[in-house]
C-alpha positions in Angstrom: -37.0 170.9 232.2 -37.6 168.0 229.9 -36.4 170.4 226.7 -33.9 171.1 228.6 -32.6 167.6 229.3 -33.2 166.4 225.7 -31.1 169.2 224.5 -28.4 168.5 226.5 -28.3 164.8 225.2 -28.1 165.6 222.0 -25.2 168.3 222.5 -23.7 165.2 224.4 -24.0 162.8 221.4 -23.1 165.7 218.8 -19.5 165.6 220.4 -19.3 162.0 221.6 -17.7 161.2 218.3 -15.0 164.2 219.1 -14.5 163.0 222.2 -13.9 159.2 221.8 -10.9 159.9 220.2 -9.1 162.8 221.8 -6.5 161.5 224.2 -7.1 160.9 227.9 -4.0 161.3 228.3 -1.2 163.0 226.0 1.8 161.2 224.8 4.1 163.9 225.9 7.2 162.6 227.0 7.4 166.1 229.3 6.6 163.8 232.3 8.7 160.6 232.2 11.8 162.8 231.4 11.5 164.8 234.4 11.0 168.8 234.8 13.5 171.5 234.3 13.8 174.6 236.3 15.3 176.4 233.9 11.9 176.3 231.4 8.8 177.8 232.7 6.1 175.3 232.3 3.4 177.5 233.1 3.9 180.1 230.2 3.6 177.3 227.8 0.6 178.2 225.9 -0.3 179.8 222.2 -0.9 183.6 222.4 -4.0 183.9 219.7 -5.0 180.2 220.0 -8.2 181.3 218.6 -6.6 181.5 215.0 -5.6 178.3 214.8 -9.0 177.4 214.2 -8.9 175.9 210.8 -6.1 173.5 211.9 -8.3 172.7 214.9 -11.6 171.8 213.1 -9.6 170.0 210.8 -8.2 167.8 213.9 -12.5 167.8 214.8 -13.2 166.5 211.8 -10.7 163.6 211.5 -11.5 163.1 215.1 -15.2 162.4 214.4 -14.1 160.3 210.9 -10.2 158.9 210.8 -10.0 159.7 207.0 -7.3 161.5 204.8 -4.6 163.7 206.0 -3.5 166.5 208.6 -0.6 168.1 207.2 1.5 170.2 208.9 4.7 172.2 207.3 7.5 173.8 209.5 9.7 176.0 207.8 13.3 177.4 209.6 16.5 177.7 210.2 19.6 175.6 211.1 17.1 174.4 214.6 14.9 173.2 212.1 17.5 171.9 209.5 18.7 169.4 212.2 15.1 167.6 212.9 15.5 166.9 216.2 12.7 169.9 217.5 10.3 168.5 214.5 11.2 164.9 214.4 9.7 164.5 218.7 6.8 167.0 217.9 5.7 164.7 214.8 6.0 161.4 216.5 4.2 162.6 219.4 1.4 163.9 216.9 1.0 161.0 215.1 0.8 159.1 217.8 -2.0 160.8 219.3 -3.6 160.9 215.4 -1.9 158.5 213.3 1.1 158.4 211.1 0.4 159.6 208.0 3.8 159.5 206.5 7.3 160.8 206.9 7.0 164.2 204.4 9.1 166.5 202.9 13.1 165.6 202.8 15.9 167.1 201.5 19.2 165.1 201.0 21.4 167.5 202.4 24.4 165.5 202.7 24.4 165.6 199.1 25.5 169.5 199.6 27.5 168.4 202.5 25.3 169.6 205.1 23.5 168.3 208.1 20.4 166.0 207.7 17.7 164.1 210.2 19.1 161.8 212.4 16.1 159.3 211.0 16.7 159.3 207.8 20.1 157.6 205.6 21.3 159.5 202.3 23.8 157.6 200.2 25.5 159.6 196.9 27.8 158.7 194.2 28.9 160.8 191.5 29.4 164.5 191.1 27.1 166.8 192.9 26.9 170.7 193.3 25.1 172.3 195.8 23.5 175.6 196.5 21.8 178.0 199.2 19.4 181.2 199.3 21.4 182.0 202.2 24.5 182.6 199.9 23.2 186.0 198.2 25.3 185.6 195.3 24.1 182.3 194.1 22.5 182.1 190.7 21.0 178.6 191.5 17.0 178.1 191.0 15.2 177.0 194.5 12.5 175.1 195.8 10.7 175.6 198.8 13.5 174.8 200.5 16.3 177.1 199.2 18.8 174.3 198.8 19.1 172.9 195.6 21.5 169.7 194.5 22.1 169.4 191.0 23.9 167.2 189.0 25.1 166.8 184.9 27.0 162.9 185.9 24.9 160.1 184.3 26.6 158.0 186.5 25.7 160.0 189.3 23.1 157.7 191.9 21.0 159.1 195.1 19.6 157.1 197.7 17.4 157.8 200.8 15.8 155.8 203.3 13.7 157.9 205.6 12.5 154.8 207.8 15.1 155.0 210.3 12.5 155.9 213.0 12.7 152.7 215.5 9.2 153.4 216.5 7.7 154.8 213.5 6.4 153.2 210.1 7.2 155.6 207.2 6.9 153.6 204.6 5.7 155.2 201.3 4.4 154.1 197.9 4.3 157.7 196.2 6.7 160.6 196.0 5.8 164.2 195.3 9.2 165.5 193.6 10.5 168.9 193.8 12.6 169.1 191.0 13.4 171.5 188.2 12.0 169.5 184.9 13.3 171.3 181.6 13.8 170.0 178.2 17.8 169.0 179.4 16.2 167.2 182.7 17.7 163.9 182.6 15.5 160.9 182.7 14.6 159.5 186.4 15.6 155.5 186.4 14.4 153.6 189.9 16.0 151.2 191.3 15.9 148.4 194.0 18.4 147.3 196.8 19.7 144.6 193.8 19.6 147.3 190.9 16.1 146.1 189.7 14.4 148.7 187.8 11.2 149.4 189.5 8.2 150.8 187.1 6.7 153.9 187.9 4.2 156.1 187.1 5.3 159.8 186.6 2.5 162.4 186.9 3.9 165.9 186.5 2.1 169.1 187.9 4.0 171.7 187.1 7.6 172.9 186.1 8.7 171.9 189.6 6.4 169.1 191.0 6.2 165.6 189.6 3.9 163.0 191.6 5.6 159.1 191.2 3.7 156.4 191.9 4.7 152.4 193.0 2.9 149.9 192.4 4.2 148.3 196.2 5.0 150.1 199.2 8.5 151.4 199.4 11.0 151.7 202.6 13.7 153.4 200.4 14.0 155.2 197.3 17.0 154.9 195.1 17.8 156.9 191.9 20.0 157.1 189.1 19.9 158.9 186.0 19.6 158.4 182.0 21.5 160.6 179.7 18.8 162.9 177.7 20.1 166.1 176.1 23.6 167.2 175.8 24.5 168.9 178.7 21.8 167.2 180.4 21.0 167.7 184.1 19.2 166.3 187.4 18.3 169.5 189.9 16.5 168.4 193.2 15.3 170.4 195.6 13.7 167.6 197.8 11.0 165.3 198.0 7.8 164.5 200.2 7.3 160.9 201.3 3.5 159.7 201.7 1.1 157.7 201.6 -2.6 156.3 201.9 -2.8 155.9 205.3 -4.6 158.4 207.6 -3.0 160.5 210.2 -0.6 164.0 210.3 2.4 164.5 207.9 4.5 167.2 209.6 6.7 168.2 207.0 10.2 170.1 208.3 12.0 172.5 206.1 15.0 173.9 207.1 17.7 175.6 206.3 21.0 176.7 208.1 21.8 180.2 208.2 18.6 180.9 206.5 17.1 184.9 207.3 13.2 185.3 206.4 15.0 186.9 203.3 16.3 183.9 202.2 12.9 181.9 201.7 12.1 185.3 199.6 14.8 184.0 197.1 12.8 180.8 196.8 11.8 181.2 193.5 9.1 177.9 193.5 8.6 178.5 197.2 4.9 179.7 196.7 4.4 176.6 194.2 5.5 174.1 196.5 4.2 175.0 199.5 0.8 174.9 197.8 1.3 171.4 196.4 2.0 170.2 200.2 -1.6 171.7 200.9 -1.1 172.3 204.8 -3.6 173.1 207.4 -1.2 174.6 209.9 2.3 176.5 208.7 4.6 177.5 211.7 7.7 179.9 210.6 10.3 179.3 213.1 12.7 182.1 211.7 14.5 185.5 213.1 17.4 184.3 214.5 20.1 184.9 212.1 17.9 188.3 210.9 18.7 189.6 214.3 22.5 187.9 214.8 24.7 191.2 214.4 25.3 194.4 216.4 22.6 196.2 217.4 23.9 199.6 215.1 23.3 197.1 212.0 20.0 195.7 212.6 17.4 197.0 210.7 14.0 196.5 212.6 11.8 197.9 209.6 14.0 195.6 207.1 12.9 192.5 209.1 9.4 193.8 209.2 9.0 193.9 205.4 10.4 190.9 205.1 8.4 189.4 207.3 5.2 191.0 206.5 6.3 190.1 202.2 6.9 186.2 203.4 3.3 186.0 205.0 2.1 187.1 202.3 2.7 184.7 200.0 2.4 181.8 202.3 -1.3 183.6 202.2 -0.8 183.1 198.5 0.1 180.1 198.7 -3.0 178.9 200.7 -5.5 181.6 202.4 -7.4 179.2 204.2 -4.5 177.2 206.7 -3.5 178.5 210.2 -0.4 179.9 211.0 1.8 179.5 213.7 4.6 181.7 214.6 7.4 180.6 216.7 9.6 183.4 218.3 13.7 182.7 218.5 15.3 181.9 221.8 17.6 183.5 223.9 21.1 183.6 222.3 24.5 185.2 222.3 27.1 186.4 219.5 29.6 185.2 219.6 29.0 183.8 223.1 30.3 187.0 224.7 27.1 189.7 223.5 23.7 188.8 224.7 21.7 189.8 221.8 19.9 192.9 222.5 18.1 192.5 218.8 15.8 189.9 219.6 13.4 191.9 221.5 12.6 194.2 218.5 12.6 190.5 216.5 9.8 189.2 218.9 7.9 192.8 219.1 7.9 192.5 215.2 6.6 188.7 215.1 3.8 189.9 217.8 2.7 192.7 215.6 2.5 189.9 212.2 0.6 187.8 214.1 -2.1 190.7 214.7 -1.9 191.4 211.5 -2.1 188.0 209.6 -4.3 186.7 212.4 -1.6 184.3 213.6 -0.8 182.7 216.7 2.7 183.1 218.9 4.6 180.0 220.6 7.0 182.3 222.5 9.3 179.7 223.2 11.5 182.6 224.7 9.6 183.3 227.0 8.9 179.6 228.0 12.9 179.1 228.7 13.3 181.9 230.9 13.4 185.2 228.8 16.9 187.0 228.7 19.8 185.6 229.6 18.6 182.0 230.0 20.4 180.2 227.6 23.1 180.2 230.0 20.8 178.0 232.5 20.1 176.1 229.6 24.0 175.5 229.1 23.9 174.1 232.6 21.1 172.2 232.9 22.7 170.1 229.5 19.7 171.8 227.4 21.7 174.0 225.1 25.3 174.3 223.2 28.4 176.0 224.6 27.8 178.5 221.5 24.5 180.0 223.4 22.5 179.8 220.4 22.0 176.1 219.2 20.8 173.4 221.7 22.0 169.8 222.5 19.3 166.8 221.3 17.9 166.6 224.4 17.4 170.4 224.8 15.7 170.4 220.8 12.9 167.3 222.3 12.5 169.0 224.9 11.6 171.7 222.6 9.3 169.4 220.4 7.5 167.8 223.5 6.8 171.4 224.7 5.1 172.7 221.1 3.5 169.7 220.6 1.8 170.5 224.4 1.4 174.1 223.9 -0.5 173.3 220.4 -2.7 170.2 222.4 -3.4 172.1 224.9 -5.0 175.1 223.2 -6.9 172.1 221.3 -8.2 170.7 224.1 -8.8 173.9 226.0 -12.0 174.1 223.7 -13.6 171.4 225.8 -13.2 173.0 228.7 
């Protein structure tokens, strides 16, 4: 009996450490906001939790020793483009394990597109703009598949990403996503008063640069020195961090974008790996499945699918993966698409394969034909495929349970 005893004080003191810092209670904002009918609650759980075990020792370990980072990276479409799903699942995860900066960027209203919310882009100059989504585009792409070029020396780009009321993203380090050729024109950093500010420029590879300040930033701002003829700047976007500990979620999106579009990423692999994440989630299949049923081609999505996973393996063997199936939607807000059921079966049968888990979000607002309650409880967009702000937190609040929850679960 004594063995026994002694034993179980030492499994106690083993996980005291683990357990002095997980939460007593979470800092969903599910609660305070009030409950929807229209979103089942109680399916709100990670099918395959189990293989999100790297991600969750990871979360152990910083538990038991508050030191270096816990990087997540969510890639998508125009839901994730937007930032407001990602933006409330990051604050309340750094929250519950500390802000470790704001991540990856992209300037998209440099290509006239829709940004964050949290986060200012001011332009001059002449700028181009591409997409992966626009199949006939000869552009290079980063992890992104948006790319914003530019051959104006007077051209200038600023972006403050420290918008967040409640949130501290300052930075004194960027990791650049760029395309750095002999023609690249020379990166010149500025202050609020034109001041150049010295920096150190570390390159990694054809498309990653590391800069480093010698003070902690709240804004970047750039403008560029003429180098070769025909000289060029081509960005495609830029990761904020810093030395603090805590989770950098990292939101790439892209409107319009099919899981074939991130194929056309032609530094995608490169990129991801220099973000070195511990948990991807893929929050894509919408737009693969937004036609008539007679087009859809379920074995087409599969490939695609199955050839994406693949080289986010490639990219880095060792992180979890977290797939995300689309929500109920319409086309053209008259044909309930029949397509996303052979979308989700597919997503189902990766996760098997990659040893991924599933957040069926549609299954958690109501399966077919909710999106119309979701219209009506203010949740989603008269279009029946995008949502309103409040209907993309409540979205963030319920991942960021769903992924606590299976954490926590381990306890149990």
């Amino acid at each position: 009996m004594r063995y026994f005893r002694l034993k179980f004080i030492l499994f106690v003191l083993l996980l005291a450490p683990v357990i002095a810092f997980m939460p007593g209670k979470r800092n969903s904002g599910l609660e305070g906001r009030g409950m929807h009918s229209c979103v089942n609650y109680d399916l709100n759980s990670i099918h395959g939790s189990q293989n999100l075990k790297y991600f969750f020792d990871k979360l152990d370990r910083f538990s038991a020793n508050p030191d270096g980072k816990i990087t997540i990276v969510h890639i998508g479409d125009s839901h994730i483009q937007a930032d407001y799903l990602t933006q409330e699942t990051r604050k309340l995860l750094q929250k519950t394990f500390g802000n470790g900066g704001r991540g990856f960027v992209f300037p998209y209203r440099v290509i006239r597109s829709n940004g964050a919310p949290n986060c200012r882009v001011l332009y001059d100059g002449e700028w181009d703009g591409c997409k992966s989504v626009i199949t006939n585009s000869e552009c290079n792409f980063g992890i992104t598949g948006a790319s914003a070029i530019t051959y104006d020396t007077n051209a200038m780009l600023a972006i403050n990403p420290n918008l967040e009321r409640d949130m501290n993203y300052e930075f004194n380090r960027l990791k650049l996503f760029h395309n750095r050729s002999p023609k690249s024109m020379q990166l010149i950093f500025n202050d609020g008063d034109s001041n150049k500010i010295e920096v150190d420029e570390q390159p990694l590879s054809h498309s990653i640069t590391n800069v480093y300040f010698n003070n902690y930033q709240d804004s970047v701002i750039m403008n560029f020195q003429p180098g070769m003829e025909n000289g060029f700047f081509q960005l495609f976007g830029m990761s904020f961090e810093n030395d603090h500990p805590g989770v950098v979620y990292h939101s790439i999106g892209l409107n319009g974008a099919y899981v074939k579009s991130y194929l056309r990423n032609q530094f995608f692999v490169e990129q991801l790996k220099a973000l070195n994440p511990d948990l991807i989630i893929i929050s894509l299949g919408t737009n693969d499945g937004y036609m008539p049923d007679s087009r859809f081609c379920k074995y087409c999505f599969t490939d695609n699918y199955r050839e994406l996973l693949n080289r986010i393996r490639k990219a880095d063997s060792k992180a979890s993966v977290l797939l995300t199936t689309p929500g109920d939607y319409y086309r053209k807000r008259r044909y309930h698409n029949g397509n996303n059921d052979d979308v989700i079966t597919t997503i189902y049968k990766m996760s098997e394969e990659f040893g991924a888990g599933v957040w069926d979000f549609n299954k958690i607002m109501g399966g077919n034909y909710s999106v119309r309650k979701w219209v009506y409880a203010g949740l989603a967009r008269q279009d029946l495929v995008h949502y309103t702000k409040e209907g993309y937190t409540v979205q963030g609040e319920l991942l960021y349970d769903a992924i606590m929850e299976s954490y926590e679960s381990r306890f149990e």
